[in-house]
PATORBA-987089 format. One line per 3 residues: number of its first residue (from 1); for each residue y, z, x of N, C-alpha, C. Coordinates in pm, 1 decimal. Example, Ala and Ser with C-alpha at 12.3 -4.5 7.8 and 13.67 -1.06 7.14 Angstrom:
2
1	-569.0:780.0:1319.0:-450.0:780.0:1230.0:-330.0:780.0:1320.0 ~ -225.0:708.0:1285.0:-106.0:714.0:1367.0:3.0:787.0:1290.0
END
This chain:
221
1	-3.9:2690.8:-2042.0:52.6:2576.4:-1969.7:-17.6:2448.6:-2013.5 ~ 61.8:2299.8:-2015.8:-4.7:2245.5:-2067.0:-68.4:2161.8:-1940.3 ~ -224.7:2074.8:-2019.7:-285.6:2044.4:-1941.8:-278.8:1925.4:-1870.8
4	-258.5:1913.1:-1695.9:-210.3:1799.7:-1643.7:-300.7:1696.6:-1644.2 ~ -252.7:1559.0:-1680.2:-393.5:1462.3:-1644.6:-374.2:1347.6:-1523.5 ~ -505.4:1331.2:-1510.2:-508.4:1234.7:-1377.6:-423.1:1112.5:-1420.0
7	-357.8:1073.8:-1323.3:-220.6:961.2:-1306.2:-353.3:873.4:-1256.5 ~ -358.2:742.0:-1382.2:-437.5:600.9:-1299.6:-346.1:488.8:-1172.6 ~ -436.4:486.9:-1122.1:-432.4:427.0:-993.8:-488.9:274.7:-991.7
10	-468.2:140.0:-969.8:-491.9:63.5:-918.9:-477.6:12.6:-769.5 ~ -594.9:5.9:-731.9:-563.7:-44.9:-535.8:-555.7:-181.5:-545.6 ~ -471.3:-222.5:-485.3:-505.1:-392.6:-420.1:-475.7:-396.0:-294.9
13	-529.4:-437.6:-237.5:-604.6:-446.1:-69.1:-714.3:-366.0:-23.4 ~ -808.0:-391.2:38.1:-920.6:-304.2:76.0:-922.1:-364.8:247.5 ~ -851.1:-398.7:333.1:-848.3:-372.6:431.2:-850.7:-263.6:524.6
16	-775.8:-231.7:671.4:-802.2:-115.6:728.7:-716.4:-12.7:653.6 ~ -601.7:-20.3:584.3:-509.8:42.0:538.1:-586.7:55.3:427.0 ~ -633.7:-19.7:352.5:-685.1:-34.5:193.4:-813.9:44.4:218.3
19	-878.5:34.4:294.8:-1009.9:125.9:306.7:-962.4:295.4:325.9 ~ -880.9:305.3:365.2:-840.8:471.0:405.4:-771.7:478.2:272.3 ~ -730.6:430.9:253.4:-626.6:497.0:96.8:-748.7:519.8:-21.5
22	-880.1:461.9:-46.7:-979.2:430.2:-78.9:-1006.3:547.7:-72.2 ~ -1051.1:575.8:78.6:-1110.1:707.6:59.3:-1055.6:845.6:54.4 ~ -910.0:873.9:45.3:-859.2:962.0:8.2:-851.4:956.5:-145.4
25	-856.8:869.8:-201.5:-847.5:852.9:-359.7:-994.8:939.3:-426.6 ~ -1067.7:883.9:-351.1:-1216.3:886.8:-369.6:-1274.7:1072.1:-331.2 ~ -1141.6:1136.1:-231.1:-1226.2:1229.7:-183.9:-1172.2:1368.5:-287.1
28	-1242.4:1467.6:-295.6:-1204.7:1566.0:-379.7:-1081.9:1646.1:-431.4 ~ -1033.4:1648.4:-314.4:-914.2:1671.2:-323.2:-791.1:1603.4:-426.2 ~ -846.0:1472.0:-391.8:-748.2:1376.5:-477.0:-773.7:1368.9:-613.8
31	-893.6:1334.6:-637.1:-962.9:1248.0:-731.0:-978.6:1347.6:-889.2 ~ -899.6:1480.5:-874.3:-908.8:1529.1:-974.3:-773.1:1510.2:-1000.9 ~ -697.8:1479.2:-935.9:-537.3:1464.0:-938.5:-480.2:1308.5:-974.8
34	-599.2:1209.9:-921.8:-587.7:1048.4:-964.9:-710.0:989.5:-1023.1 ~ -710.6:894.5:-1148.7:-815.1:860.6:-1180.2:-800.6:693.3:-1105.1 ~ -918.6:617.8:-1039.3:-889.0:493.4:-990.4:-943.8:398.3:-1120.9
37	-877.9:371.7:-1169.2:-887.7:284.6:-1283.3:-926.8:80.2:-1174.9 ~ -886.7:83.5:-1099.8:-919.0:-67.5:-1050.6:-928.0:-57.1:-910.4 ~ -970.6:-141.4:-848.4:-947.3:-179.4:-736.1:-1028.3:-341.9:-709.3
40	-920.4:-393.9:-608.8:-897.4:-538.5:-585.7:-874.2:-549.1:-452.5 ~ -949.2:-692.5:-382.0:-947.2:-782.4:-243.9:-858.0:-857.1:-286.9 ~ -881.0:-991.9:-166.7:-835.6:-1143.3:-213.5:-909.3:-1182.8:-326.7
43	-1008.6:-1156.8:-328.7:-1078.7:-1261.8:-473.6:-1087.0:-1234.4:-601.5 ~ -1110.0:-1071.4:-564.6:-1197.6:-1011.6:-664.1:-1107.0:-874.1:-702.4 ~ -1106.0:-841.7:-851.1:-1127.5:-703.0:-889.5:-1206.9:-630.3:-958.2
46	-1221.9:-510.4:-947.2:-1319.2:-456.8:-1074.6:-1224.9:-314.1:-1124.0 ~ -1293.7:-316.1:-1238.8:-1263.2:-194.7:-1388.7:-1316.5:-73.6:-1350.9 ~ -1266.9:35.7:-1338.0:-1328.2:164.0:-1344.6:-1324.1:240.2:-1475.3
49	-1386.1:328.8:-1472.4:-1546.8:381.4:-1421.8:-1650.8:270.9:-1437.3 ~ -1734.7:277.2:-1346.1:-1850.7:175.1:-1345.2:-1946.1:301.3:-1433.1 ~ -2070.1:187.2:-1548.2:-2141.1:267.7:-1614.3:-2277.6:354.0:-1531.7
52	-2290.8:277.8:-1404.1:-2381.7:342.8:-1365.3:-2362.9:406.1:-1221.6 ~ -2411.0:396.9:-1103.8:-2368.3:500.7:-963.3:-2185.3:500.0:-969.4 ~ -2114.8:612.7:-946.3:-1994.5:625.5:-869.4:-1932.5:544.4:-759.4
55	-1858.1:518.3:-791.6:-1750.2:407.4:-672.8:-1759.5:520.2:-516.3 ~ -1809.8:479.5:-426.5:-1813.7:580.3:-298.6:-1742.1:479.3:-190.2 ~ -1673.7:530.2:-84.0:-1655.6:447.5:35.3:-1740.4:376.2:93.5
58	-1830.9:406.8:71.0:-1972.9:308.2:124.5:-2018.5:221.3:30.3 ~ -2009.2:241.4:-64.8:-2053.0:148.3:-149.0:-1983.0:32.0:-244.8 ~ -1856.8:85.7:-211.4:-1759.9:-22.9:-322.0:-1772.7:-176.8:-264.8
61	-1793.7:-184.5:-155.9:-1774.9:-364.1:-118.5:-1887.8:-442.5:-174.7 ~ -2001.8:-384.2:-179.7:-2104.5:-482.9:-228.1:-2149.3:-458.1:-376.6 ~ -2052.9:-346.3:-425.1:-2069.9:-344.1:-598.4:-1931.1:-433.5:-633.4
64	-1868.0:-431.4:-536.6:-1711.5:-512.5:-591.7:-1770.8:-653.5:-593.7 ~ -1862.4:-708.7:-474.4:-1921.8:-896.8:-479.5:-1928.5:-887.1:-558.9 ~ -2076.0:-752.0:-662.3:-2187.3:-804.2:-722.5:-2080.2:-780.0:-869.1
67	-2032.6:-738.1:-891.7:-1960.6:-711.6:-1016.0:-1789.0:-782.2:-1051.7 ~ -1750.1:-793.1:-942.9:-1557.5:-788.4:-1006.3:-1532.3:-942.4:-1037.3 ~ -1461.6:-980.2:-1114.5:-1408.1:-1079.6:-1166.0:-1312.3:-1150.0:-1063.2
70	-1288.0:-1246.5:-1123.7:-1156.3:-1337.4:-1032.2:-1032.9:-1220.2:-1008.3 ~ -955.7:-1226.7:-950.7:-848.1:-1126.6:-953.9:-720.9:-1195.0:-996.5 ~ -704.0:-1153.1:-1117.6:-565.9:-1177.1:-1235.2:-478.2:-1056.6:-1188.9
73	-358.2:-1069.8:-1103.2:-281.3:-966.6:-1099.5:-220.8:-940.9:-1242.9 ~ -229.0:-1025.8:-1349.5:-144.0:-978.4:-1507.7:-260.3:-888.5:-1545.9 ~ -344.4:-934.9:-1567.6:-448.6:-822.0:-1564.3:-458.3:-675.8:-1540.6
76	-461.8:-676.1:-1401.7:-420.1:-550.9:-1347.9:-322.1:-483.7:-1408.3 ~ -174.7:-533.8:-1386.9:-76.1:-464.7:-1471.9:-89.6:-442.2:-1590.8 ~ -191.1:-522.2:-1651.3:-204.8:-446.4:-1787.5:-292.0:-319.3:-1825.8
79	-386.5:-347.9:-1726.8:-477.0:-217.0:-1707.8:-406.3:-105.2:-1727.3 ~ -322.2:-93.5:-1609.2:-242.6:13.4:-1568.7:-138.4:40.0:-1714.3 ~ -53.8:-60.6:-1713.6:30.3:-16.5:-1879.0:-25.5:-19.8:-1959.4
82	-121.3:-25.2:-1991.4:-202.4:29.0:-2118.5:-266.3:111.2:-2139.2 ~ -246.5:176.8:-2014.8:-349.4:291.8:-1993.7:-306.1:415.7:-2043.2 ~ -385.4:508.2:-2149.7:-335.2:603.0:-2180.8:-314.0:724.9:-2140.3
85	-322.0:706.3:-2023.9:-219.6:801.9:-1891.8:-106.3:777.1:-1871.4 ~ -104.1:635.0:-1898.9:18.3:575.6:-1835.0:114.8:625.2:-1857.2 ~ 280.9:639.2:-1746.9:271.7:535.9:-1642.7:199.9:576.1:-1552.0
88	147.7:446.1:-1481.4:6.0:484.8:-1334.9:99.3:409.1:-1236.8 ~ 28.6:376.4:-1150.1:90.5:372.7:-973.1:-36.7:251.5:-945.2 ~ 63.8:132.1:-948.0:29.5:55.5:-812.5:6.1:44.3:-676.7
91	-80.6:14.8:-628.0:-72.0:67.2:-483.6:-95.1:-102.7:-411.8 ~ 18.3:-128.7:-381.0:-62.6:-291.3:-267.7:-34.2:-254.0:-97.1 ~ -147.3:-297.8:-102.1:-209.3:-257.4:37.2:-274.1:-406.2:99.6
94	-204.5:-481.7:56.9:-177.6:-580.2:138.2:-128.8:-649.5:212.8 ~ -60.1:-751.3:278.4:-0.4:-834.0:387.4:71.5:-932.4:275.9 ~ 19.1:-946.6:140.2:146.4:-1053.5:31.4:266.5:-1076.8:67.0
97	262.1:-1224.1:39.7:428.1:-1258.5:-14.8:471.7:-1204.0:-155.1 ~ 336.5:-1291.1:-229.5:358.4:-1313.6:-363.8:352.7:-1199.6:-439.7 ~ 243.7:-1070.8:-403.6:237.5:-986.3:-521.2:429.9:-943.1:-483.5
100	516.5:-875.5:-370.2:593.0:-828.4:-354.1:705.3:-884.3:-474.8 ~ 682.1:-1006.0:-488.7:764.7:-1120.5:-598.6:756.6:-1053.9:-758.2 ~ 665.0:-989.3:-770.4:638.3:-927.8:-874.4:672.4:-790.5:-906.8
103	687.0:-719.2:-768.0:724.2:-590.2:-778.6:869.4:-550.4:-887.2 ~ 921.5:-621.0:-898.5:1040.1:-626.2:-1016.0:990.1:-588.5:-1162.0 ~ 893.7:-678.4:-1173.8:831.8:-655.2:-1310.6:758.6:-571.0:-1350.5
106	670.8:-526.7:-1277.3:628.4:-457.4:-1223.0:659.0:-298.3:-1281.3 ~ 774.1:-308.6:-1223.5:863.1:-138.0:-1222.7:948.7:-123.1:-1375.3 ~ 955.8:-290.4:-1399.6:1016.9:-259.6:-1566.6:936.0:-203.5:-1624.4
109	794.6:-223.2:-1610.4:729.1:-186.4:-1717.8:693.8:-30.0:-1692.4 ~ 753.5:24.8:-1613.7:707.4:152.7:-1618.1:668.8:193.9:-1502.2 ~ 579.4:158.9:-1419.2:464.6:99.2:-1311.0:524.0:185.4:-1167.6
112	484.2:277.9:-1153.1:530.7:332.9:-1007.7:455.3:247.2:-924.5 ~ 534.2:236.4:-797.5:451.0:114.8:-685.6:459.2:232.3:-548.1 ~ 359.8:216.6:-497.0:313.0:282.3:-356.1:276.4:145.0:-240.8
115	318.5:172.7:-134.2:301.8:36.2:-58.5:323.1:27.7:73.0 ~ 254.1:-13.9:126.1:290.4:-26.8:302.5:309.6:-168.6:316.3 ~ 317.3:-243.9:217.9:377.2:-408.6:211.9:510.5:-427.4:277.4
118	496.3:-451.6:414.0:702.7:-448.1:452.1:720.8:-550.6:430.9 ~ 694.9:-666.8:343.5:739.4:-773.3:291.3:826.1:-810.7:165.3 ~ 791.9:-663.7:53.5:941.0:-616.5:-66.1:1073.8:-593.3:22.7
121	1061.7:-552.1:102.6:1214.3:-472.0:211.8:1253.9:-542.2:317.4 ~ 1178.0:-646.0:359.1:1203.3:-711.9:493.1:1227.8:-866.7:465.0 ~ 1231.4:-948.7:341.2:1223.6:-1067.0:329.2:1385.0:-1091.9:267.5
124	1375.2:-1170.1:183.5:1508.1:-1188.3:97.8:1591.2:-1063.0:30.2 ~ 1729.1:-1055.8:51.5:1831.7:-949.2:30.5:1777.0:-992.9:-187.9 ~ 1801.4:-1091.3:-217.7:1751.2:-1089.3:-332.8:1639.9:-1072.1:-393.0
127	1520.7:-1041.6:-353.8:1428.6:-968.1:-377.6:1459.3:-810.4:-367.8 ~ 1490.2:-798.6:-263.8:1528.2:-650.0:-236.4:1603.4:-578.0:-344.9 ~ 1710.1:-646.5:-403.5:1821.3:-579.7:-489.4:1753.1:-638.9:-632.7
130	1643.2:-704.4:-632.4:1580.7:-718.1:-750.4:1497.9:-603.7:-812.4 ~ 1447.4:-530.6:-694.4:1354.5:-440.0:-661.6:1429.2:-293.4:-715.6 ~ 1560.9:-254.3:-635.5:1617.0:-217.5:-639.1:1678.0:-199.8:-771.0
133	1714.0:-300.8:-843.4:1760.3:-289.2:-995.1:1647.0:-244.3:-1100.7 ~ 1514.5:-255.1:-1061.0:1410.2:-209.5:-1148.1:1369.4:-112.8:-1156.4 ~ 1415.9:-10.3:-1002.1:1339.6:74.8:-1002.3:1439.2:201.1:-1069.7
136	1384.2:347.8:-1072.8:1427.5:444.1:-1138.3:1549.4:414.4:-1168.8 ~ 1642.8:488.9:-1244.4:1581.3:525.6:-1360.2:1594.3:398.5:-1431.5 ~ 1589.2:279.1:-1408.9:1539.1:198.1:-1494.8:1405.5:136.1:-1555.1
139	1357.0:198.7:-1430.6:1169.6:160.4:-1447.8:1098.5:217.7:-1356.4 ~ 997.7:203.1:-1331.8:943.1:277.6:-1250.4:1017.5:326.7:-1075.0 ~ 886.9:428.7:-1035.1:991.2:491.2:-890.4:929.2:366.0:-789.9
142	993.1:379.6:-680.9:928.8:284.6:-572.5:1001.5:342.3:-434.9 ~ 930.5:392.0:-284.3:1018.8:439.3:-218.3:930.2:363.7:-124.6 ~ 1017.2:351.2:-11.9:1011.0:256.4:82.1:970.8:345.7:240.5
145	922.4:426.3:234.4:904.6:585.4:374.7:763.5:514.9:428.0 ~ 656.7:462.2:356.2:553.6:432.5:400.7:629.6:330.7:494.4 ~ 686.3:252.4:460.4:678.2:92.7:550.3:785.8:97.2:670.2
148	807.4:275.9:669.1:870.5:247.1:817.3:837.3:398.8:875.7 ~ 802.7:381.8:1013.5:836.0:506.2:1069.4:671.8:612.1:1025.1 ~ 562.1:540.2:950.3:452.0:581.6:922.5:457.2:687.1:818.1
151	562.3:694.6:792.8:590.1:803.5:651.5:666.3:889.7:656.6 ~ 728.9:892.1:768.8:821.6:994.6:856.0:955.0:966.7:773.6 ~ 1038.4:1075.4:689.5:1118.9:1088.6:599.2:1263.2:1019.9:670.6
154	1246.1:918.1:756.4:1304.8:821.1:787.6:1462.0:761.9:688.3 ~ 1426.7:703.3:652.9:1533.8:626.6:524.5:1567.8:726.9:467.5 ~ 1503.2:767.4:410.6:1567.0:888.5:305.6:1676.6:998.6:380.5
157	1648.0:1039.2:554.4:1734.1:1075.8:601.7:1845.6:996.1:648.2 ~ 1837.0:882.4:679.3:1963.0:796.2:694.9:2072.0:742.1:578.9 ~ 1966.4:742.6:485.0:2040.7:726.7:344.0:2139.4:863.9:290.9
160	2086.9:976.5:326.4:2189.2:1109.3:315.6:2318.4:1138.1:462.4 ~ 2294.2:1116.7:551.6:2328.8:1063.4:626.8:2495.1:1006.8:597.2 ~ 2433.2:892.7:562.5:2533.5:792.3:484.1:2650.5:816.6:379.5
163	2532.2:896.5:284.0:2625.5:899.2:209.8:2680.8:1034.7:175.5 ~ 2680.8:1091.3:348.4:2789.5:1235.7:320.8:2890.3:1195.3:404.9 ~ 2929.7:1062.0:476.6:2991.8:1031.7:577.0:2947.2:965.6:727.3
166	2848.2:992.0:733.5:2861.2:983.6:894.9:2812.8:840.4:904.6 ~ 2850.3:808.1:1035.9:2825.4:641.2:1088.9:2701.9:623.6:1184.0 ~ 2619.3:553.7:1150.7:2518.0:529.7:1236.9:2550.8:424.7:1353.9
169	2539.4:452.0:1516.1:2593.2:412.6:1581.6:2456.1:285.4:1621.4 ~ 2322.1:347.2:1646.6:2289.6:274.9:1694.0:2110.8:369.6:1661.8 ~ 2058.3:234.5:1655.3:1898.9:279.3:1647.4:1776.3:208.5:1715.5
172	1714.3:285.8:1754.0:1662.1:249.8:1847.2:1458.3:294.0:1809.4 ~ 1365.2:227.3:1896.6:1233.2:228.9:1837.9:1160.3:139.3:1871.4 ~ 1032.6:199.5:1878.9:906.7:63.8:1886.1:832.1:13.5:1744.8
175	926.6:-86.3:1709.3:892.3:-101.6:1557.8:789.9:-203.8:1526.8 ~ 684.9:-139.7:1544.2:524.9:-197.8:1526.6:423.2:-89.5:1546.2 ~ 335.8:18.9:1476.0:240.5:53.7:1474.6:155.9:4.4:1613.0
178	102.8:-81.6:1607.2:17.2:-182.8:1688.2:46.8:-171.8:1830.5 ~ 206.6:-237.4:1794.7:231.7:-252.1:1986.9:233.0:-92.1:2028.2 ~ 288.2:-38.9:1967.2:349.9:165.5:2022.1:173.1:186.1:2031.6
181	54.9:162.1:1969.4:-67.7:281.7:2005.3:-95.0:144.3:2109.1 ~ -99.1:23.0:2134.3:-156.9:-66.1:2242.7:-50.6:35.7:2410.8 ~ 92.6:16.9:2371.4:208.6:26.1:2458.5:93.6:193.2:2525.3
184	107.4:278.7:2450.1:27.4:400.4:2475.2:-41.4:394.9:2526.9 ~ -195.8:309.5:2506.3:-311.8:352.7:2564.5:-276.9:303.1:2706.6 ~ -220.0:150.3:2731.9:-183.0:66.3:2846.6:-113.6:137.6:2931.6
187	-19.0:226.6:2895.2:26.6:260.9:3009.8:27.4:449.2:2978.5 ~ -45.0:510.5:3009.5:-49.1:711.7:2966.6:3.2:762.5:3093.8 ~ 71.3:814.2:3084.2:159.5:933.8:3195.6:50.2:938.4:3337.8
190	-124.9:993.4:3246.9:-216.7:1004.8:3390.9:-227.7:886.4:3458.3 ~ -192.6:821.3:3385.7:-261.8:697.9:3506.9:-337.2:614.3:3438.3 ~ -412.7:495.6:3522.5:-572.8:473.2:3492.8:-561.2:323.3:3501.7
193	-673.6:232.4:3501.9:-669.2:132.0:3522.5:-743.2:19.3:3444.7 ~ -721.9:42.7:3294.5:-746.9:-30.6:3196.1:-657.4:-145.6:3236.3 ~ -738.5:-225.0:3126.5:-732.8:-386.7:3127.0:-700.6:-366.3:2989.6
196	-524.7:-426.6:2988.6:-466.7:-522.5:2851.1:-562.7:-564.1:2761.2 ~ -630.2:-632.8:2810.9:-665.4:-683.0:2708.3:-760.4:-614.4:2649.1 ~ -841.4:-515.0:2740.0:-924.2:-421.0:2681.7:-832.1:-331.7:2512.1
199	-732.2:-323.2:2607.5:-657.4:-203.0:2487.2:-657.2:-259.6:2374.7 ~ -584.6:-383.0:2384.2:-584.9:-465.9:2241.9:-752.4:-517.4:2220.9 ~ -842.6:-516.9:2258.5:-961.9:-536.0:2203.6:-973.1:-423.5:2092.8
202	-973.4:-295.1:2172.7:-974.0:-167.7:2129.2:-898.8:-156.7:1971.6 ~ -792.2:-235.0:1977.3:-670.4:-136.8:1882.0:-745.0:-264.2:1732.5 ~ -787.3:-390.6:1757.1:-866.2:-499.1:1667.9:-971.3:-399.9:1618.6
205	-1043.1:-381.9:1728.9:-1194.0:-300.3:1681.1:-1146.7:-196.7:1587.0 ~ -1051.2:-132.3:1614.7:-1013.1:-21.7:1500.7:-942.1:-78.7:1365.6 ~ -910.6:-184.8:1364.7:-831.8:-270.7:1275.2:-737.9:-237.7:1265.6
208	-653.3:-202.8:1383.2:-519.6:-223.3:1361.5:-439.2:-352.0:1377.8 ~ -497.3:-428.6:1419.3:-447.7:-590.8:1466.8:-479.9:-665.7:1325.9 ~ -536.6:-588.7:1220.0:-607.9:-718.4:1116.6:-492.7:-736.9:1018.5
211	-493.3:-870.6:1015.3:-385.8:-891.7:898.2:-409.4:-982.4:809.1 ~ -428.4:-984.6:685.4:-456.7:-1079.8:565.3:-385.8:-1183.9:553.4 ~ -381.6:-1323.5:577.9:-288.0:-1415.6:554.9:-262.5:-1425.3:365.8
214	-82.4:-1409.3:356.2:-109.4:-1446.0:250.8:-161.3:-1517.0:158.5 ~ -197.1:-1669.8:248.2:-230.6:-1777.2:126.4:-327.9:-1746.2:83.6 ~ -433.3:-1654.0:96.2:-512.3:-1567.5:28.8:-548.1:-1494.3:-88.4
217	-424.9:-1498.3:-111.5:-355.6:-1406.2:-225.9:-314.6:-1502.2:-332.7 ~ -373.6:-1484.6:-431.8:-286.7:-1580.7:-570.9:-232.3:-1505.0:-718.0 ~ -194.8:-1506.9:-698.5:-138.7:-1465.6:-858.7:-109.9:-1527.1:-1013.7
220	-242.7:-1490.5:-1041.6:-257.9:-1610.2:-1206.0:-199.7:-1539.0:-1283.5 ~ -115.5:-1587.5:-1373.2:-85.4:-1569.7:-1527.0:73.1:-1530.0:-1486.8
END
């Protein structure tokens, strides 16, 4: 049989979402299955393999200050398409306008995209069908299950659905992560007599409330 090789990976975002994807990349299971060729904040990215200690969950933020460059998203994409694995998988794990603007190009070049960005799917119908025209089989895959419903085979069942006939009458949901675990803790079947604002203290402290403003985000070249 022939021998499979690790699919490179670039992260961009290291937030609460960006830190967990981090460390599943990072943990054994994965990491013989993905090589992380980059990872990127707002400012900064850096090149993998580093020549000396291993990239760990604990340690990437203050080797990313002391080491990563300005962050060139052309860059990145070139990492990735040039990589002789390639094609590799984008992953943005950010709150962007702008990288989503790119996701087009992105997918021409090959470039599978992974993403909990609901800003490719939720903004302009012409972005969307831009997106849409790039992806398989014209260029890379891109599926949209993360950014709704927490990964729950959602779309993909409404989309079959659809297109064997049937009519969707009406849908219904607490469509926010955030508010549904705040809505939860605030009000539980037992009872109890938490304070609002406690809960949402709570759901921040866990970083589910954190959100990156885009103007944060730039995209050179």
């Amino acid at each position: 049989m022939p021998t499979t090789r690790p699919i490179p990976v670039a992260l961009i975002g290291l937030g609460g979402v960006g830190k967990a994807i981090l460390t599943q990349l990072l943990s054994p299971s994965l990491s013989s299955k993905f090589t992380l060729v980059l990872i990127a904040n707002s400012r900064q990215s850096l090149s993998l393999p580093l020549p000396a200690s291993p990239l760990t969950p604990t340690n990437y933020a203050p080797i990313l200050e002391q080491h990563g460059q300005p962050l060139d998203l052309s860059s990145v994409i070139s990492v990735l398409s040039g990589h002789p694995d390639a094609p590799g998988i984008f992953i943005d794990s950010t709150g962007s306008e702008s990288i989503p603007a790119m996701y087009s190009q992105i997918l021409k070049m090959g470039i599978n995209i992974v993403t909990p960005n609901k800003k490719a799917t939720s903004s302009s119908d012409e972005l969307y069908q831009s997106i849409v025209g790039a992806s398989w089989p014209n260029g890379g895959l891109m599926y949209g299950e993360s950014t709704v419903g927490a990964g729950l085979p959602i779309l993909s069942t409404l989309k079959d659905l659809v297109e064997t006939g049937d009519e969707i009458e009406k849908i219904e949901g607490v469509f926010s992560g955030t508010l549904s675990y705040i809505f939860n803790e605030f009000s539980k079947v037992e009872g109890g007599d938490v304070k609002f604002s406690e809960v949402v203290k709570i759901a921040k402290d866990k970083g589910y409330t954190v959100s990156l403003p885009s103007s944060q985000w730039s995209t050179k070249g």
